[in-house]
Every structure is written in C-alpha cells, then in structure tokens.
N, C-alpha and C positions, 0 to 999 in steps of 0.2 A: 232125610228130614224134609218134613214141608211145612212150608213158611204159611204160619194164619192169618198174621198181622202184624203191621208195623208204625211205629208212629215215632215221629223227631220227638225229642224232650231234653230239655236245657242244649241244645247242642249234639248233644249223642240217639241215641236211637230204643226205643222199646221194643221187642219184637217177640211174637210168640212164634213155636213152633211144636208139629205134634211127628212123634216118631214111633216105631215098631220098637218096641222091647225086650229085651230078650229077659231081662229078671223077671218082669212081671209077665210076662207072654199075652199081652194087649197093647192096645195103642198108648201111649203117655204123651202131654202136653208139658210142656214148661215154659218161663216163660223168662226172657234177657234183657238187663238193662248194660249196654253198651256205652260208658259216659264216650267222648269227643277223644279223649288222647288214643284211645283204640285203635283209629286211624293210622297213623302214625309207631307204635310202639307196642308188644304185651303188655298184658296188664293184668296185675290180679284180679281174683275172685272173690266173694261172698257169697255162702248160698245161703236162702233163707228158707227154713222150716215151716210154713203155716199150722196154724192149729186145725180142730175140730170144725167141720163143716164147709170150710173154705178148698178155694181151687188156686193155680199160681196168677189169678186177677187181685184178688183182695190184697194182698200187700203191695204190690206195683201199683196200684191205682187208691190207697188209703193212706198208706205210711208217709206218703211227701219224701222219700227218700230220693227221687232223682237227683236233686238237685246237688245236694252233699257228693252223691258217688260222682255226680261230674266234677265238680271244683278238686276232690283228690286223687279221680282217676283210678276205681273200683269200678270192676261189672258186678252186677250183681243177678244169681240166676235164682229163680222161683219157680221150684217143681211144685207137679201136684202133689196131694194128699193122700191119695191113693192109688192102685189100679181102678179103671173103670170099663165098662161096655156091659152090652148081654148079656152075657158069660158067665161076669164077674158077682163072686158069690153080696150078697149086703146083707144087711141084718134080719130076717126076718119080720123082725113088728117094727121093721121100720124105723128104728129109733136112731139121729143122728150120730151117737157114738159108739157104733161098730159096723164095722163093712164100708159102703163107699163114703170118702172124705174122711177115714178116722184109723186111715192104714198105722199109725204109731210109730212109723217107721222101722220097723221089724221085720223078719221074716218069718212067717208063721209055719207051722211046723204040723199045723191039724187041718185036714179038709171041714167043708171045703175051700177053707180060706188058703192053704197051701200051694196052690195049682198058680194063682197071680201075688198074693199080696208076699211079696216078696222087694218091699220099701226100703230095708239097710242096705239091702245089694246094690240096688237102684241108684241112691242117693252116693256111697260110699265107693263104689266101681264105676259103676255103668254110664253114670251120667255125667262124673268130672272127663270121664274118657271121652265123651263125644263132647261136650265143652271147649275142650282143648286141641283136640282133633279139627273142629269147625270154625273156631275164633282165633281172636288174634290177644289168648290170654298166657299166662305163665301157669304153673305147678302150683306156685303160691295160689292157696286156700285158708278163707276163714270160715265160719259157719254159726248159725243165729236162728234164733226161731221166737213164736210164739206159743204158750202153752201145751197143747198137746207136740208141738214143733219145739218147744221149750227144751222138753222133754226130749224129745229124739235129736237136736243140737246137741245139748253137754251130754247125753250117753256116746253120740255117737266120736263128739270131741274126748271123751275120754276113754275111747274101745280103741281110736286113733288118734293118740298123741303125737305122731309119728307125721300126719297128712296135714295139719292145722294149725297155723299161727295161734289163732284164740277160736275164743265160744264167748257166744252171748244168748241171753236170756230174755224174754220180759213173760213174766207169771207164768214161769214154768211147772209143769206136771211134776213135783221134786219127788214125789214118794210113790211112783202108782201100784207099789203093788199092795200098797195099805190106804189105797183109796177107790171109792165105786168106779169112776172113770177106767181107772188102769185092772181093777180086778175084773170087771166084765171084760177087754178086749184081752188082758193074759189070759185069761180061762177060755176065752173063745181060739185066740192066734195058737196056742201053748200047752191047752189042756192044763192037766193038774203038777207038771214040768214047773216048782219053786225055783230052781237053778235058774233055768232061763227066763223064769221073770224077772229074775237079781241081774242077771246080766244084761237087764234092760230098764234099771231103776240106776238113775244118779247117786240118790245117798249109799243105795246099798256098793256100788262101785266105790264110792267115794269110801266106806268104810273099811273095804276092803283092796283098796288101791295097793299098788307093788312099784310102781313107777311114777313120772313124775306127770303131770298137768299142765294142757295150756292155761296163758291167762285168760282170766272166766269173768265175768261181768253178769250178773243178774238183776232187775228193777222188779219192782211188786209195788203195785198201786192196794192200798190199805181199805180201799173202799170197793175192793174185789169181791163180789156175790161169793165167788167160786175158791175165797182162799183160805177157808178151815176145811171146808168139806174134801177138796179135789186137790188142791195145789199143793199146801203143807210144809209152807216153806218155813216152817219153825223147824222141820227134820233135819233141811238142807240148814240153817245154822248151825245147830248144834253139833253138827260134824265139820261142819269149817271151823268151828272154835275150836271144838276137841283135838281137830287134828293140824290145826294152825296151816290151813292150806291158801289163805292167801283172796280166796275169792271175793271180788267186791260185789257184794251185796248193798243196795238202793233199793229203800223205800219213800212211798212216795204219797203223802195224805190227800186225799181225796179224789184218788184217778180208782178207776174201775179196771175193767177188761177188754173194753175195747182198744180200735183203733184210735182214737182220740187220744188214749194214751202213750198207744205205739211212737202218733206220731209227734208224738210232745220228746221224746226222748230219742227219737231215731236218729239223729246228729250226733247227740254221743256215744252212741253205741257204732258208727260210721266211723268217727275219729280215733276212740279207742282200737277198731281194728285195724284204722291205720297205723296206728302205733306201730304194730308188727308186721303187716302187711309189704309195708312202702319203706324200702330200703334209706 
C-alpha cells in the first residue's frame, strides 16, 4: 500500500492510501479514519458506501463523523466508488451514473464493464483483508452507506449476515431494479440476467429472505428530489410491514439528499452501530 495522505483529527488520524487490486485489476484508493484508542488496542470497523459520483473524500471530509468514531472508538474505512484509471471502461455519453463513480457495488458479469468493476468482491473480501492485515482492528464489522452506497450497504449486509453487526442507510437505492438509476447500470453491469438483478435489490432479498438479518437502520429526508423516481422507499416499507422484519425506518421533513443531511444524523447512526459493535 502507499500512503497519500494523512491528517490528525480529534485525536486519531485520517489517512488515505491507494493499492493494486486484485478484484478490480487497477489501482483503488480508500480512505481510514483511525479514532485515538487504535493505539493502544483493536478496534472495530465501519465501512461506508458512498453514493453516485463521489470518491472515499466526500464522506470523511462532509459527514463530521470524526469526531463520534473518536469518543466510541470505531475506524471507520471509505472506499471508492469504483474502479478507475485508462483502461477502465465509463459510460459512453458520459453520463454520471454508469461507469466511473457508479460501480453499485457489484460485480459485473458483461464486458466491458467485467474485466474491473468487480466492487462486492472488493468491498466484501479484498478490502476487510487488507484492513485487518494492516491496522490495529478486530473482525468485528459494520457497514453503512449513502444511496447508490445505500443500496450496496443492506444488499450487501444481507448477502452477509454472517460478516456484519448491523447496516445502515440514509436514502438508500431500495428498489433499483424498478427504477432508471438501478435499470440502466443492471442492464449495463448484467445484461438482460432478472436473477442477478434480484440478487442485488434489497426489497427483492428482503422478499425472499430464508435467514435471518442484521439490525438495519434507514433515514429518508422527505424533501428528497430523488425519492419517488429512484429511491422507492415505499417498496422498502411495505415489506418490512408485511414481513414484520424489524427495520427502523426514519423519516425526516425537510432534509434533501445531501450531505447536510448525512450529517445532521451521522451520530446516530455511529451509536446505533455501536450498540453491536462494542462489546
């Protein structure tokens, strides 16, 4: 690994670093917040999912979440969004949501997105390995994201139940394969393969669940551009009611989609993973 950057913050330390990958077979960045007890002791994890168009800067430097992961004693890591370099296929007409910054977290099954974008490997193998391997953290993992990160958080918390304390949300992708966002990047990642779009949609997991669930936590700011057209979190109710699974859902009047709302709530979605996290 080589070290980008690093910067003190509350006490503990920020630090990016970029490495060779072997899921995506290009260079990946990400990016550590180390609170202060690290020193001294492992410590859990958080990893957080960004959304569409973002790298692993935007949430370590918007959310104001430092300071929470120091006083409990959480790292917390922030990959990127996608593969990226020369090589690596984007979208043609350019458009922000598909190709670089809008990997979904998946692994794509159709050139020529095939060849790198290979993001649930990344996230769910490759990266807690070297995490652990290079820090001074525990096994203990939780996982969290923002919308199109939303979305790849609880699928991937509930593909592995097995890896993850909890999942957290804020205006998560709940439906995408009944919405434009998530049908352009299935049909591009997937081809015309319905199966493996299902097996990368939360409701349709959640409909067809067999086992059991971490605790889940999702927020939705009601003043969201993007929350009839793309997000759909009426889907994501109605299967929590139906199937009485427990997930707490927050709504919240008059927050949008950004940051601003991330980080109006990033404290509680910090202590809530504490809850399971911290023995």
């Amino acid at each position: 690994m080589e070290l980008i950057s690093e910067t003190k913050s509350f006490d503990g330390w920020h630090k990016q670093f970029e490495h060779n990958s072997t899921s995506t077979q290009c260079k990946m960045r990400f990016a550590i917040y180390l609170p202060p007890q690290h020193e001294n002791k492992n410590i859990p994890v958080l990893y957080w999912l960004s959304g569409l168009t973002c790298t692993d800067e935007n949430f370590m430097q918007k959310a104001g979440a430092h300071r929470i992961a120091a006083e409990l004693g959480v790292a917390i890591v922030a990959p990127d969004t996608s593969p990226r370099g020369y090589d690596v296929a984007d979208d043609p007409d350019e458009n922000y949501d598909l190709g670089l910054g809008a990997g979904f977290y998946v692994n794509a099954t159709q050139e020529p997105w095939s060849s790198h974008y290979n993001m649930y490997d990344y996230i769910t193998e490759e990266l807690p390995e070297l995490i652990e391997k290079h820090f001074n953290v525990t096994s203990t993992k939780a996982i969290a994201g923002h919308s199109m990160g939303g979305h790849g958080a609880l699928t991937i918390a509930l593909k592995n139940s097995d890896q993850y304390t909890s999942a957290s949300a804020f205006a998560p992708i709940c439906h995408p394969v009944d919405c434009p966002w998530g049908k352009k990047a299935f049909t591009a990642y997937f081809g015309d393969d319905q199966e493996l779009w299902r097996a990368h949609d939360t409701v349709c997991l959640l409909e067809n669940l067999k086992s059991h669930i971490v605790p889940m936590r999702v927020d939705q700011g009601l003043s969201d551009n993007f929350l009839v057209e793309q997000l759909k979190l009426e889907t994501l109710e109605k299967v929590n009611d139906e199937k009485n699974l427990g997930i707490k859902i927050v709504k919240h009047e008059g927050y949008d989609h950004s940051y601003y709302f991330i980080a109006s709530f990033i404290e509680e979605h910090l202590r809530f993973h504490a809850n399971f996290l911290i023995d």
